[in-house]
N, CA, C and O of each residue as an XYZ file, in Angstrom:
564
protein
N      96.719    121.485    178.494
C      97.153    122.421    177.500
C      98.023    121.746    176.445
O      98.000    122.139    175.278
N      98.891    120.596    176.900
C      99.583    120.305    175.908
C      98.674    119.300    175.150
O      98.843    119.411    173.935
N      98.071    118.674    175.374
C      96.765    118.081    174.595
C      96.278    118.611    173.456
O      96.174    118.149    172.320
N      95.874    120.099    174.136
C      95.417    120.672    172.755
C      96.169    121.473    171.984
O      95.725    121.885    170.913
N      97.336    121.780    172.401
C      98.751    121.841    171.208
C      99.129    120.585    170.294
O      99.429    120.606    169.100
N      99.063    119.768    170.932
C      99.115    119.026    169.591
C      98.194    118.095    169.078
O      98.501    116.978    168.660
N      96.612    118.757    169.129
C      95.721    118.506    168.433
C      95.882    119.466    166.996
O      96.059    119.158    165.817
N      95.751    120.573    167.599
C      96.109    121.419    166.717
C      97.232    121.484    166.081
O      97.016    122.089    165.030
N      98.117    121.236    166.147
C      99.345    120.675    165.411
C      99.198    119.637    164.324
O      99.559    119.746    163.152
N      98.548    118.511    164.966
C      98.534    117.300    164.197
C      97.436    118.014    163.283
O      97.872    117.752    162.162
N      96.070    118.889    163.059
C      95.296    118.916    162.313
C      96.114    120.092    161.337
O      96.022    119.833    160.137
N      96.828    121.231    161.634
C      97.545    121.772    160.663
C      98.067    120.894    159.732
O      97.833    120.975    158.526
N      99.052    119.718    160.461
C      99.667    118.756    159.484
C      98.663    118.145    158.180
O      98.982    118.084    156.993
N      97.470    117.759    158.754
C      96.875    117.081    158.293
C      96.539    117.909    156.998
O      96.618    117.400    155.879
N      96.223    119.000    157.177
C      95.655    120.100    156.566
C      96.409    120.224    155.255
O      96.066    120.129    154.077
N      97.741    120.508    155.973
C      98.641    120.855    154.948
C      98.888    119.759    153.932
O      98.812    120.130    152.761
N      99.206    118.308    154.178
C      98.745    117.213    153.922
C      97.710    117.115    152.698
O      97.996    116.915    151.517
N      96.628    117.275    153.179
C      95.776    117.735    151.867
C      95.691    118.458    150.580
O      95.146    118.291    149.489
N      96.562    119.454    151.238
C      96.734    120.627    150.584
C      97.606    120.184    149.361
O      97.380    120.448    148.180
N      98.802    119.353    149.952
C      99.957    119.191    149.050
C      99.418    118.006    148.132
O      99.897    117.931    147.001
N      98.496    117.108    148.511
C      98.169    116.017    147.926
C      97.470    116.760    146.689
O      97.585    116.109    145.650
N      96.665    118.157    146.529
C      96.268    118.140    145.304
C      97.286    118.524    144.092
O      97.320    118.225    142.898
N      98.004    119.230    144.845
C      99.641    119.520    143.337
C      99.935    118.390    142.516
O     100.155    118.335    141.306
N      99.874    116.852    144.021
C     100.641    115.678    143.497
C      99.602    114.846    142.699
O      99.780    113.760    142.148
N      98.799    115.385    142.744
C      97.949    114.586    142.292
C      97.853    115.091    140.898
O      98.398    114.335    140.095
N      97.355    116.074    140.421
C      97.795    116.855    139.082
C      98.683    116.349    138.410
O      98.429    116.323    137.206
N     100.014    115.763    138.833
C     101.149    115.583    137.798
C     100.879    114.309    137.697
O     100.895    113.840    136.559
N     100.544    113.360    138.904
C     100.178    111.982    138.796
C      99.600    111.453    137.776
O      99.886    110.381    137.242
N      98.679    112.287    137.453
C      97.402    112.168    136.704
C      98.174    112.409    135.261
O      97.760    111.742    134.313
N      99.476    113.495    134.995
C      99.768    114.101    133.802
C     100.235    112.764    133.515
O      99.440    112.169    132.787
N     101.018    112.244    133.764
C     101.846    110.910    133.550
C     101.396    109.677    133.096
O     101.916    108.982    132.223
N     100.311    109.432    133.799
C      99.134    108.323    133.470
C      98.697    108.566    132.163
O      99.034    107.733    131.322
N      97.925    109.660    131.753
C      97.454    110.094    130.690
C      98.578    109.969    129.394
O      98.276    109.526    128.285
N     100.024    110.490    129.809
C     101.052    110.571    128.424
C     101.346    109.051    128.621
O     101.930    108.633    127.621
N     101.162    108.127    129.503
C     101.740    106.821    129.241
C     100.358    105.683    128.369
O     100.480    104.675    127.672
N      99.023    106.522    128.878
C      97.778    106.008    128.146
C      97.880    106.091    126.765
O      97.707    105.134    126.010
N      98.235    107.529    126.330
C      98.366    108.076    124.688
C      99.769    106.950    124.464
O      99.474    105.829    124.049
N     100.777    107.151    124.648
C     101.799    106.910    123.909
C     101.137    104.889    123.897
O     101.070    104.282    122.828
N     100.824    104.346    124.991
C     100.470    102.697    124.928
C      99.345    102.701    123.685
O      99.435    101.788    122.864
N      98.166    103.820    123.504
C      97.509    104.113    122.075
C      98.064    104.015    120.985
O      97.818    103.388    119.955
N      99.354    105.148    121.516
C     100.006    104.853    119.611
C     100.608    104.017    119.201
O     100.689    103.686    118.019
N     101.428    103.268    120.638
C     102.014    101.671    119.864
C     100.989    100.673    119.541
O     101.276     99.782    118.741
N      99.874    100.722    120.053
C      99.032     99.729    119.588
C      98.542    100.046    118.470
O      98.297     99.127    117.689
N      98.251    101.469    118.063
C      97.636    101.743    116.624
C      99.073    101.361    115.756
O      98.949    100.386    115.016
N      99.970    101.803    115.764
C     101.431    101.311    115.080
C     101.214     99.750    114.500
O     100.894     99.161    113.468
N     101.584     99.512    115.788
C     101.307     97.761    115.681
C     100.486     97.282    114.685
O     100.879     96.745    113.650
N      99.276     97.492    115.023
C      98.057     97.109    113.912
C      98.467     97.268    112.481
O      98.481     96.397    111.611
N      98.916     98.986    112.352
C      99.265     98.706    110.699
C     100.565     98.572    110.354
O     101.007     98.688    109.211
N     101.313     98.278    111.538
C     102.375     97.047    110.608
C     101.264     95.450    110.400
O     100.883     95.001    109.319
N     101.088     95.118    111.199
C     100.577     93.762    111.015
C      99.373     93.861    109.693
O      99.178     92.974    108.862
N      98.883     94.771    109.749
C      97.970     94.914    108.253
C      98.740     95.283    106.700
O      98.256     94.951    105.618
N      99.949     95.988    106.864
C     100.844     96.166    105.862
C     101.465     94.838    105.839
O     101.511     94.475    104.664
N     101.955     93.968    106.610
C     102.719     92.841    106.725
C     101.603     92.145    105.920
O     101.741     91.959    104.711
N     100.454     91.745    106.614
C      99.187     90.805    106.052
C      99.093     91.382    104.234
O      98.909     90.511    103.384
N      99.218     92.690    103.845
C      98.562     92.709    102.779
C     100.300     92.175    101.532
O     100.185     91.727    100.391
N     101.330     92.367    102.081
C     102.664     92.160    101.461
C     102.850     90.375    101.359
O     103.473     89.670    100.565
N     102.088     90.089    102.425
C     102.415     88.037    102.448
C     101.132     88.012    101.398
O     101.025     86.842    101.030
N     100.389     88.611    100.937
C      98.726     88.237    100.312
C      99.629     88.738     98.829
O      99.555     87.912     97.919
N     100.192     89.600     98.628
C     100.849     89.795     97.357
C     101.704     88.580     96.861
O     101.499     88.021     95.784
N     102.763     88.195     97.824
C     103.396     87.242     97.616
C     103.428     86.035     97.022
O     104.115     85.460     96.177
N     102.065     85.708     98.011
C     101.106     84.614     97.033
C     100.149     84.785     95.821
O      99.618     83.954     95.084
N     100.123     85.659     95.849
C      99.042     86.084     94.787
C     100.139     86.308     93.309
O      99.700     85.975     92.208
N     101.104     86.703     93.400
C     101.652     86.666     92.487
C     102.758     86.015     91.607
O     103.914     85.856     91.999
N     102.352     85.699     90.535
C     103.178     83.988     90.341
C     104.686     84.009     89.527
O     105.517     83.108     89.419
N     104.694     85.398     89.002
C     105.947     85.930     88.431
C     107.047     86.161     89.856
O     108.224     85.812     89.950
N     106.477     86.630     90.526
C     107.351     86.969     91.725
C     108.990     86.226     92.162
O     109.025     85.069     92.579
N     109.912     86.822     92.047
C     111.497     85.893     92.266
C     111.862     87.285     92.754
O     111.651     88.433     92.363
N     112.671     86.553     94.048
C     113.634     87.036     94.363
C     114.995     86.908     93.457
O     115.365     85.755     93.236
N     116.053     88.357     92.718
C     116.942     88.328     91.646
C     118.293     87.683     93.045
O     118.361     87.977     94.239
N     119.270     86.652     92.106
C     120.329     86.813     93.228
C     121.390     87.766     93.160
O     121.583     88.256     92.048
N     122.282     88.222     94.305
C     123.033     89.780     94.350
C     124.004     89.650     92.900
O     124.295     90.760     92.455
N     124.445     88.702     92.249
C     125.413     88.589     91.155
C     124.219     88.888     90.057
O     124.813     89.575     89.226
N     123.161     88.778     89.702
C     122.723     89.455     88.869
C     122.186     90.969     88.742
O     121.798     91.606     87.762
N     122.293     91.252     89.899
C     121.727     92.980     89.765
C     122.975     94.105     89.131
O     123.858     94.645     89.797
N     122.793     94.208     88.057
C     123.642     95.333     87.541
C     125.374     94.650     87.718
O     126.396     95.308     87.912
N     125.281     93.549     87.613
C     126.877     93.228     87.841
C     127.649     94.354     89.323
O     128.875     94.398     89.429
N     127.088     94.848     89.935
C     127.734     95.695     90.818
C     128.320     94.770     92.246
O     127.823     93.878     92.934
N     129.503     95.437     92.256
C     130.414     94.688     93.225
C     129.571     95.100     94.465
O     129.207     96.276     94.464
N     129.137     94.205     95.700
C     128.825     94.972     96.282
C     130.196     95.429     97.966
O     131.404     95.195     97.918
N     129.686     95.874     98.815
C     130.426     96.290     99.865
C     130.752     94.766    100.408
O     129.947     93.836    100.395
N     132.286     94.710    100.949
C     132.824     93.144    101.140
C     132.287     92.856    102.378
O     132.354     91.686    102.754
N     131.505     94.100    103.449
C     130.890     93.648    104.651
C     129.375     92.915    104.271
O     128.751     92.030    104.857
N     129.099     93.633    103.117
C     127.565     93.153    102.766
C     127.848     91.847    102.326
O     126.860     91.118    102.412
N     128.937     91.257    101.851
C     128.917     90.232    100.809
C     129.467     88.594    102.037
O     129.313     87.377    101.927
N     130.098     89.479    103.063
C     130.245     88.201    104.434
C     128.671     88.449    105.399
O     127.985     87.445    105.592
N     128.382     89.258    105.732
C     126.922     89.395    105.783
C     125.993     88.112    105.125
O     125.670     87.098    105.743
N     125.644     88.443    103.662
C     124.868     87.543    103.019
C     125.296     86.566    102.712
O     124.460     85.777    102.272
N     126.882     86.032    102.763
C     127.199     84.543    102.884
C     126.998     84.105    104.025
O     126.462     82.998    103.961
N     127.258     84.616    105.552
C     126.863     84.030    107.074
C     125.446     83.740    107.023
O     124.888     82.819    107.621
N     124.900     84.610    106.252
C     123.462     84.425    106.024
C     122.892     83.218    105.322
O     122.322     82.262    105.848
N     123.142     83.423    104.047
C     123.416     81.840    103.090
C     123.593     80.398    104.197
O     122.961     79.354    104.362
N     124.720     80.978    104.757
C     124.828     79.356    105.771
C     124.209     79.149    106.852
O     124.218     78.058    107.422
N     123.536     80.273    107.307
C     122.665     79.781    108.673
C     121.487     79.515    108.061
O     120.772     78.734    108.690
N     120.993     79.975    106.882
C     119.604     79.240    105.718
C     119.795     77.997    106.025
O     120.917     77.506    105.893
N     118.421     77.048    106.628
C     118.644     76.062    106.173
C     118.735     75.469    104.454
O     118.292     76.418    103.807
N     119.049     74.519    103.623
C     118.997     74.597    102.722
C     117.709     74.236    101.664
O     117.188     74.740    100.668
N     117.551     73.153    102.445
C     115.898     72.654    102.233
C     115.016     72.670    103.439
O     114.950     72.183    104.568
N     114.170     73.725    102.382
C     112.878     73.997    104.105
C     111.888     73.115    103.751
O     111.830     72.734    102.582
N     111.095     72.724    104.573
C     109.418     71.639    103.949
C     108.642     72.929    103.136
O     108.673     74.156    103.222
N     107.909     71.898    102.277
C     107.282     72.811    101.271
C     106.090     72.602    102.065
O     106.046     71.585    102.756
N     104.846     73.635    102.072
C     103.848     74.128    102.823
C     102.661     73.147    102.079
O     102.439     73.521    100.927
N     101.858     71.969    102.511
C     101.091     71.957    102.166
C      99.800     72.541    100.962
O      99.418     71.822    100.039
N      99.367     73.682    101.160
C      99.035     74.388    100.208
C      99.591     74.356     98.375
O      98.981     74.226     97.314
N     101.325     74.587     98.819
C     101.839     74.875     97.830
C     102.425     73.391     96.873
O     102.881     73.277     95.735
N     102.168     72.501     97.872
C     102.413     70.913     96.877
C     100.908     70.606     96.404
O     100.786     70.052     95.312
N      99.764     70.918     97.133
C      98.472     71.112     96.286
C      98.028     71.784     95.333
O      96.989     71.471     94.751
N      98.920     73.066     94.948
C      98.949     73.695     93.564
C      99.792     73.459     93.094
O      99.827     73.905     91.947
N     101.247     72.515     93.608
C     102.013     72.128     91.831
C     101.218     70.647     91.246
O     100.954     70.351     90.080
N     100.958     69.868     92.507
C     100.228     69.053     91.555
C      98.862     69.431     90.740
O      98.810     68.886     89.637
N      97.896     70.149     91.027
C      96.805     70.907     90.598
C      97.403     71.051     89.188
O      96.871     70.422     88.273
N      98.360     71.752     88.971
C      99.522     72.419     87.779
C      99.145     71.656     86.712
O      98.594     71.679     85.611
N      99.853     70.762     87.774
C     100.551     69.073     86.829
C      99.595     68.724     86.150
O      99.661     68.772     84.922
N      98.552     68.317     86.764
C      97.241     67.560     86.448
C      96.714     68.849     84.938
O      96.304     68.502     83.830
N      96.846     69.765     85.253
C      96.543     71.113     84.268
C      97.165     70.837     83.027
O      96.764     71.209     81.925
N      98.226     70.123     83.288
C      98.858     70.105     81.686
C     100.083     70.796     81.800
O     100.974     70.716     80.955
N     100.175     71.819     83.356
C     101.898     72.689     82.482
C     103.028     72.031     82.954
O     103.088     71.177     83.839
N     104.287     72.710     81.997
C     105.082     72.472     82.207
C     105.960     71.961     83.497
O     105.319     72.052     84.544
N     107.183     71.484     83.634
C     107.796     71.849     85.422
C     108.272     73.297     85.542
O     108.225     73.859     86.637
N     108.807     74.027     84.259
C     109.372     75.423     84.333
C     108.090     76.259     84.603
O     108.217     77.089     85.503
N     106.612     76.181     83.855
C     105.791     77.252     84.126
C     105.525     76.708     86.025
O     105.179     77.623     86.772
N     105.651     75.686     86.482
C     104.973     75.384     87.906
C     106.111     75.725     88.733
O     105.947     76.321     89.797
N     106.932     75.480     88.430
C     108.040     76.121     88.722
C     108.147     77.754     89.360
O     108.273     78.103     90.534
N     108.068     78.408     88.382
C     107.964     79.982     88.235
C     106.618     80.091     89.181
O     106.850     80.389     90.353
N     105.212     79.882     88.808
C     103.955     80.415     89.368
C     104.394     79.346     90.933
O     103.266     79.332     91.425
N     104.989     78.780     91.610
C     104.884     78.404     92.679
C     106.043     78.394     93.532
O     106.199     77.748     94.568
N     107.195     79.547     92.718
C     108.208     80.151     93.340
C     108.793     78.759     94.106
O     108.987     78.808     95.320
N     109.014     77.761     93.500
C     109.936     76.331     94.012
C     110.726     76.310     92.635
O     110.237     76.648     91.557
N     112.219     75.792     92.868
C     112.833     75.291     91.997
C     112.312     73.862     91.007
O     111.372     73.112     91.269
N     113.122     73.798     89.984
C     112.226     72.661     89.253
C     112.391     71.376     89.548
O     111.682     70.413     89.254
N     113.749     71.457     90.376
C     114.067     69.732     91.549
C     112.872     70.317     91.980
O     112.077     70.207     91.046
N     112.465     70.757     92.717
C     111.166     70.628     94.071
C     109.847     70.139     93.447
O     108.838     69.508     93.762
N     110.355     70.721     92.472
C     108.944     70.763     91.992
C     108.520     69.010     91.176
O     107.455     68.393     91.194
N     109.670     68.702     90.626
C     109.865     67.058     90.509
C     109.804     66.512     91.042
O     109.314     65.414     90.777
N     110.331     66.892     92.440
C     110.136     65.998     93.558
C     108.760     65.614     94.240
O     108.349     64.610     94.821
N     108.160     67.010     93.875
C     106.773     67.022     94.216
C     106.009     66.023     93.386
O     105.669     64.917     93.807
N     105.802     66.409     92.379
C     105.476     65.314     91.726
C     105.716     63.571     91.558
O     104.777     62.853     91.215
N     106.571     63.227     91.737
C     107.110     62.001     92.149
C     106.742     61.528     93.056
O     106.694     60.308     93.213
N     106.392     62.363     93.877
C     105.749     61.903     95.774
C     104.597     62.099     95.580
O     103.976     61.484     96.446
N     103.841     62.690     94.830
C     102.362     62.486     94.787
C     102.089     63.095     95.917
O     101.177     62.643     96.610
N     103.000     64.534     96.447
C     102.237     64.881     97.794
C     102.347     64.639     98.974
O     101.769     65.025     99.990
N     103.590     63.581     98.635
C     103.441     63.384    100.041
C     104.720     63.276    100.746
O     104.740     63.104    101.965
């Protein structure tokens, strides 16, 4: 008799067991799904930063007027004294001279060979006009 008390016991358990596994399973499932969508939307995110980024570096180069103004010429405006230790800590962790990119010592000499100036190669290749002398002088290299 006690045998089959706790056959029957253990198969209620079991039962119930089942029973509860489908509730848990429902929310299991809810969770998976909001962590599927939301891993969707950072990856769609992602993409069009990296395609807004790609089309802003393609402007950059593409355009030969392009200068960054420095903060003492914009409107003479004083700016905030946190912004102004800000962009000097900044200034000094710049290195001062970065290597010029391949590409871009193949279009000042290209320039050169063109006939212009050091100020117009200058300007269209966003290098100062030392760099750009320098470039020239080295032939590139």
């Amino acid at each position: 008799m006690k045998l089959l008390d706790l056959s029957i016991i253990l198969m209620i358990v079991g039962i119930l067991l089942i029973i509860t596994s489908f509730f848990f399973k429902n929310s299991a499932k809810k969770v998976e799904q909001d962590v599927e969508e939301l891993s969707i939307s950072i990856f769609q995110e992602t993409n069009n930063l990296k395609r807004r980024l790609k089309i802003v570096e393609e402007e950059l180069l593409l355009e030969p007027e392009f200068q960054v103004k420095s903060p003492s010429v914009q409107n003479n405006a004083i700016p905030n004294p946190k912004v102004q230790q800000v962009m000097q800590a900044v200034q000094q962790a710049a290195p001062k001279t970065k290597p010029i990119h391949q590409i871009i010592v193949s279009q000042v000499l290209e320039l050169n060979k063109q006939g212009l100036s050091i100020a117009d190669i200058s300007i269209r290749s966003n290098l100062t006009e030392e760099q750009v002398r320098q470039v020239i002088a080295n032939g590139g290299r």
